[in-house]
C-alpha positions in Angstrom: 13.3 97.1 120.2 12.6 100.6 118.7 15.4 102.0 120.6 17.9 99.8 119.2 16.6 100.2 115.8 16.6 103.7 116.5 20.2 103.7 117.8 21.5 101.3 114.8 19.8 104.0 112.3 21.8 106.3 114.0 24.8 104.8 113.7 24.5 104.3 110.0 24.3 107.3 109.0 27.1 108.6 111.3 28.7 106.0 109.3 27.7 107.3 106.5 28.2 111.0 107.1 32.0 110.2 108.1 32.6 108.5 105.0 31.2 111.5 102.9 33.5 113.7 104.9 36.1 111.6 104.2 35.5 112.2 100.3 35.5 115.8 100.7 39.1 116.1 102.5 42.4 116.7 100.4 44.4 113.6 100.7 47.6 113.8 102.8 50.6 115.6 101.2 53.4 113.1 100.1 56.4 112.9 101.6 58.4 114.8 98.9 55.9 117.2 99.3 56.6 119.0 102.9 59.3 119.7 104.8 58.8 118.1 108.2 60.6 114.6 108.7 64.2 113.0 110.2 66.8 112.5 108.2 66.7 108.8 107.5 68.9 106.2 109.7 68.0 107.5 113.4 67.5 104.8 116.2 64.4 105.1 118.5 65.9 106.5 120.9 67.0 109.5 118.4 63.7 110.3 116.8 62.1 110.7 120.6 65.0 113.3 121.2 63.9 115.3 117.4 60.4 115.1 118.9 61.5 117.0 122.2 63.4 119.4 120.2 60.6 120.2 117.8 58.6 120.5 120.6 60.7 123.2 122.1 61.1 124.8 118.1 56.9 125.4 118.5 57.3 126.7 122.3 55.1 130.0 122.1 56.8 132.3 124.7 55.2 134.4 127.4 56.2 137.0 129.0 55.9 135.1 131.8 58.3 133.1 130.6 60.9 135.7 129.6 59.8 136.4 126.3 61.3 139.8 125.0 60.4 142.2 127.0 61.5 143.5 122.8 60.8 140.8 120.4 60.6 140.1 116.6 58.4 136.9 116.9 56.9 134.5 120.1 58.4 131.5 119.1 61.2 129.6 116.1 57.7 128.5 113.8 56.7 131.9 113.6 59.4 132.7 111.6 60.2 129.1 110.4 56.4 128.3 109.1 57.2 124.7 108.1 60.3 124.6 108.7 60.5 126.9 105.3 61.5 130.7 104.2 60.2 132.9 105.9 57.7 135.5 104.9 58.3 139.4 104.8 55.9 139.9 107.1 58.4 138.4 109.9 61.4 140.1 108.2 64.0 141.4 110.5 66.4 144.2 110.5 70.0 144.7 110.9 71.6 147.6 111.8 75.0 149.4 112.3 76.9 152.5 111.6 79.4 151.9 109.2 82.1 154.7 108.3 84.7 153.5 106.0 86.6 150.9 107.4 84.8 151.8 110.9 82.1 149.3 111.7 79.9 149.9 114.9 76.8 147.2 115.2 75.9 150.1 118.1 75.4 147.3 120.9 75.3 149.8 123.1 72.2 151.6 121.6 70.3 148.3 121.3 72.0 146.4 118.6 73.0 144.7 115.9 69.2 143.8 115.2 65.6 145.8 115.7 63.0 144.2 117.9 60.3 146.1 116.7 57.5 144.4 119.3 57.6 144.6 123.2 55.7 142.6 125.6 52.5 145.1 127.3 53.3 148.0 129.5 57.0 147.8 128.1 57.9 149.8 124.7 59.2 148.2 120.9 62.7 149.7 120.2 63.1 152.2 117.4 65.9 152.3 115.4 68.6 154.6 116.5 69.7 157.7 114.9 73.5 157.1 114.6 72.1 153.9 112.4 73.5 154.4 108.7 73.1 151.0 107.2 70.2 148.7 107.3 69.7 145.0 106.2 66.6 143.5 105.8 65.9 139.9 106.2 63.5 136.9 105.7 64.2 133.9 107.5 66.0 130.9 105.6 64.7 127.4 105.6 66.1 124.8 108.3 65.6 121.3 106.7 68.7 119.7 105.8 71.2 121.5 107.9 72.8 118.6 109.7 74.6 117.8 106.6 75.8 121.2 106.2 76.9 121.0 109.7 78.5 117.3 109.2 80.7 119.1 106.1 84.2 119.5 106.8 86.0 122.9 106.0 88.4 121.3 103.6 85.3 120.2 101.7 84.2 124.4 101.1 87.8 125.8 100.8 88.2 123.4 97.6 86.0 125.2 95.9 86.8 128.7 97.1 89.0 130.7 94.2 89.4 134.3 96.0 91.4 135.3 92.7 89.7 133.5 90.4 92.3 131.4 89.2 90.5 129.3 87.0 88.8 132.5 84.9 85.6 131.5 85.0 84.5 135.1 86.3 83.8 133.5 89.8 85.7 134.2 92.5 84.3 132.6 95.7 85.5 133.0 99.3 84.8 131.3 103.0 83.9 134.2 105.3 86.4 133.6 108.4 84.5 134.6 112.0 85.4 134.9 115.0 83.9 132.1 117.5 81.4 132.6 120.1 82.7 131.5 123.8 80.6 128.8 123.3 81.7 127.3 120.5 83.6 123.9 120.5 86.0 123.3 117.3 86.0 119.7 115.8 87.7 117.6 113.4 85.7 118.9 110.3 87.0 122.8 111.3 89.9 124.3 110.3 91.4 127.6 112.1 92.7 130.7 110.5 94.7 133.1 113.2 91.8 132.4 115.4 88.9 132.4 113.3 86.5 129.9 111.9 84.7 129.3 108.8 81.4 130.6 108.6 78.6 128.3 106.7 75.5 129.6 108.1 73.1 132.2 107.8 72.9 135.1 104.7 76.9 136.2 104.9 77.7 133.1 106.7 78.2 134.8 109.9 77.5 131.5 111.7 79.8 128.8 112.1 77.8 126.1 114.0 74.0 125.7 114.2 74.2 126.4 118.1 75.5 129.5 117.3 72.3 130.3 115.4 70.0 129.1 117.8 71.5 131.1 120.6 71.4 134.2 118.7 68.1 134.1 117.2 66.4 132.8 120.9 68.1 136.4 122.0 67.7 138.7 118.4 64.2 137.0 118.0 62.0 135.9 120.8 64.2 138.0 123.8 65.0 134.5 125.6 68.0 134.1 127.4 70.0 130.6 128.1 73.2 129.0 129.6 75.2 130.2 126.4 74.1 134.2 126.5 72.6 135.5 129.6 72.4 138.9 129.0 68.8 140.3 128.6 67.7 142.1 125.8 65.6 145.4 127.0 64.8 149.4 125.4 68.5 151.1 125.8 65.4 154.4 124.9 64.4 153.4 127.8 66.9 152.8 130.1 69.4 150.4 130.8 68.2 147.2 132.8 64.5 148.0 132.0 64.0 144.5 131.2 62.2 141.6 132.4 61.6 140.5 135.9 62.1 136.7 134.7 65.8 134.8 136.3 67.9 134.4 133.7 68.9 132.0 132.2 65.2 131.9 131.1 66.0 128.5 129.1 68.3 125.9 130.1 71.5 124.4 128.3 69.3 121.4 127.3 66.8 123.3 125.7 69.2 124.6 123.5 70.8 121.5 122.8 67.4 120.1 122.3 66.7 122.9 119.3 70.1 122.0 117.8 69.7 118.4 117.4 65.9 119.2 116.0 67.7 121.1 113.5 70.5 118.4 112.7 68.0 116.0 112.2 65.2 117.4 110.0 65.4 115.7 106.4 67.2 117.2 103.6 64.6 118.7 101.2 62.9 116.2 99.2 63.3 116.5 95.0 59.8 116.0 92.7 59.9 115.1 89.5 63.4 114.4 88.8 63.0 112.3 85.8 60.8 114.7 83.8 62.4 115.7 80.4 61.9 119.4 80.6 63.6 118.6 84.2 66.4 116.9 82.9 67.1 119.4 80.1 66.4 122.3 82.2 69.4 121.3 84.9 71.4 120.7 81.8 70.7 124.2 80.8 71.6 125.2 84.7 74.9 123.7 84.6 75.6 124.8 80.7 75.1 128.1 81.4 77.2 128.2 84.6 75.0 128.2 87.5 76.5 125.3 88.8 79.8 127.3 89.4 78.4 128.8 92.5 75.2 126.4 93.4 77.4 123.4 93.4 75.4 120.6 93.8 76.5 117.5 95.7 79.0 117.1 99.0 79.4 114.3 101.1 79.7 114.5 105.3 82.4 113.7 107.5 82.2 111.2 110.1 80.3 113.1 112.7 78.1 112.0 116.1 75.5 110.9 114.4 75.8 107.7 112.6 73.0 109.0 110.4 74.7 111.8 109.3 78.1 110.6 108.4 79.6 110.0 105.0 76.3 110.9 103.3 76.4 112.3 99.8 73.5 115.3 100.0 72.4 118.5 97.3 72.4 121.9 98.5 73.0 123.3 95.6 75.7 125.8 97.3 79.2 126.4 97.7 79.1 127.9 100.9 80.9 130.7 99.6 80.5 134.3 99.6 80.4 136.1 96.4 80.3 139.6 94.9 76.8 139.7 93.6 76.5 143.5 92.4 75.1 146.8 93.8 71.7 145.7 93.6 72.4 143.6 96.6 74.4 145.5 97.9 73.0 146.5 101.9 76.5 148.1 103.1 76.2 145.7 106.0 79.4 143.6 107.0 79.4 140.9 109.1 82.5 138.5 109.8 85.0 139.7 106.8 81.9 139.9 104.6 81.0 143.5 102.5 78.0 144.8 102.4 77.8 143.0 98.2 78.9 139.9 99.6 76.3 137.4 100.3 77.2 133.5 100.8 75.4 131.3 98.2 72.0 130.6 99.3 71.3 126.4 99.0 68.7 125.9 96.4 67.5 122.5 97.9 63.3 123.0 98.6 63.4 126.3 96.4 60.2 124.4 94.8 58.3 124.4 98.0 59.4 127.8 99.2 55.5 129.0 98.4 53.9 126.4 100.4 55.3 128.2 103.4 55.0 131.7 102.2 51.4 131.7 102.0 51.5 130.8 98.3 53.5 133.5 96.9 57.5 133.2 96.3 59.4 135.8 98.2 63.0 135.4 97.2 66.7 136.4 97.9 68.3 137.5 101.3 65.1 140.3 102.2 62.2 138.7 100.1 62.4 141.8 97.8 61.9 138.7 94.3 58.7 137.2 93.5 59.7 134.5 90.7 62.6 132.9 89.6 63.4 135.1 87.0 63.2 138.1 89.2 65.5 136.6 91.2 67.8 136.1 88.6 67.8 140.0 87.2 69.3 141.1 90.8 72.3 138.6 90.5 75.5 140.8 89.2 78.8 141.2 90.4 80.4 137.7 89.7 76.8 136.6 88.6 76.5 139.1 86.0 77.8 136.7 83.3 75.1 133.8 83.9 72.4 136.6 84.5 73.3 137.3 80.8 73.5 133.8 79.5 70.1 133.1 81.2 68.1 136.2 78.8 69.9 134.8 75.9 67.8 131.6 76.6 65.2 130.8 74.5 61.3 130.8 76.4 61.7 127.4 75.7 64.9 126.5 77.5 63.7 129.7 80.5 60.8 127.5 81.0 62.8 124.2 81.5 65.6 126.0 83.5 62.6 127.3 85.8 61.2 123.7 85.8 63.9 122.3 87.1 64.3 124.9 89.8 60.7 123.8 90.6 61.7 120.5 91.2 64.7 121.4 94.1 
């Protein structure tokens, strides 16, 4: 009889003790607060399939499993920390020798991007010396870009005004690439002598999201799949010094598996829409021209995934690239975009850009901004006029323009 009392006592104040714990914890974020999530409208069978691929998105690499044997990071959430911006501290490097008109990415000498870490017993790359131009880089967010993916090309070109026709100082542009082998055109794309319209990553280099993934499971981690099976390894050293692991070190599915992850992950949520100083600040954004470039709603085609098509969704972006001045300016080109050329970064889940930063904004293309307004004094070339209209603000109407930036 003592024993059960004993155990009963016991079990109260477990009881108890879990409950105060309970107190003590932060309650669970809300679901416009973070990041992770589907896009609405996926069957069952859809959601398991965004579970494999965000599986495969936290796969930490070993070198046992092909990673590097020269790397940036170990896996696609090291860089991607909640599915958000990246922090400088994973920053990565471009590289080429640029002479005029003359671009060399100097693939031969171990480019177009640094892998500053190497697996053990194997040595990090160094830049090489013929290297005359260097872009630095933080990675961008990857929530929402299934509808950028779902947009057709018609959909960016009606904005683009190469000659600024309209004289409203802005003179956007798509950035026309050429295709990886890989790549399969659809409806939504539109061919110019060969080339395709770029719409992701910082000069819009990247035409589809596989494109991306291969690249950066290559650039980033060293991993080789069905779509580029050429190891990375120290030209310093020697050519073929790489790993001992059979390529490919991933398969085709894997890949395909990280693409539909990324296709499927929510647009970023918006917070406090209704406020007042909300309201007036995003009247103040589109008053004072912001919205020229940062355009803010498109709707998808009809696409694969019912989900996905004809949905209206706010990137805040034209897709575009756009002159922004010589304090952007990294002399690096990619696709037929100059080294002041940048395309115009989506402002959708600016507001939660800290929470994955480690509490701390790091903005623009290389992290270099650490506030909105910061951010803001480096935009010139086209953006020189709305950098001007934003001091002319009052700290009234700064603070509401911020605010609503806050709420992206």
């Amino acid at each position: 009889m003592k024993k059960a009392s004993f155990a009963i006592t016991l079990l109260c104040l477990f009881v108890i003790a879990l409950a105060s714990c309970e107190k003590l914890l932060p309650p669970a974020p809300k679901d416009e607060e973070v990041l992770a999530g589907t896009i609405p409208g996926l069957t069952a069978e859809q959601e398991r399939e965004h579970l494999v691929g965000d599986e495969a998105f936290g796969t930490i690499f070993s070198k046992e499993e092909g990673l590097g044997p020269i790397f940036v990071q170990t896996s696609c959430a090291n860089c991607h920390i909640g599915n958000g911006k990246g922090h400088p501290s994973a920053e990565l490097t471009r590289y080429a020798y640029v002479n005029g008109s003359t671009v060399d990415y100097l693939t031969t000498k171990g480019g177009p991007q640094l892998q500053q870490r190497a697996v053990i017993g194997y040595a990090p790359e160094s830049l090489p010396s013929e290297a005359n131009v260097f872009s630095k880089r933080i990675a961008p967010a990857v929530m929402g870009l299934g509808y950028i993916a779902a947009l057709d090309d018609q959909s960016i070109l009606n904005n683009a005004d190469s000659s600024d026709a309209n004289g409203d100082g802005i003179s956007g542009r798509p950035n026309y690439v050429n295709p990886t082998d890989f790549f399969s055109p659809l409806a939504i794309h539109i061919s110019s002598g060969g080339k395709y319209i770029g719409r992701f990553g910082k000069k819009a280099e990247k035409v589809a999201i596989q494109d991306q993934v291969v690249f950066a499971l290559k650039q980033d981690i060293g991993i080789t799949s069905d779509f580029d099976m050429q190891d990375l390894y120290n030209y310093q050293i020697g050519i073929n010094t790489g790993d001992n692991v059979p390529d490919p070190e991933v398969s085709a599915s894997f890949v395909n598996s990280l693409v539909f992850y990324m296709r499927t992950l929510k647009a970023p949520p918006r917070r406090n829409a209704e406020d007042a100083d909300v309201l007036a600040g995003e009247s103040i954004f589109n008053s004072i021209g912001c919205v020229s470039c940062h355009i803010p709603t498109f709707t998808t085609a009809i696409t694969d995934i019912s989900a996905l098509s004809n949905q209206t969704f706010h990137p805040y972006s034209d897709f575009l690239l756009h002159d922004m001045g010589s304090a952007l300016d990294d002399g690096y080109p990619e696709g037929s975009a100059n080294g002041s050329e940048w395309r115009t970064p989506p402002l959708w889940g600016i507001g939660l850009a800290k929470d994955s930063q480690g509490g701390q904004l790091f903005l623009l293309h290389d992290g270099r901004a650490h506030s909105f307004e910061e951010a803001i004094s480096f935009h010139g070339g086209e953006a020189t006029s709305r950098r001007s209209a934003y001091y002319n603000l009052s700290p009234t109407e700064k603070d509401q323009l911020i605010k609503f930036l806050e709420s992206l």
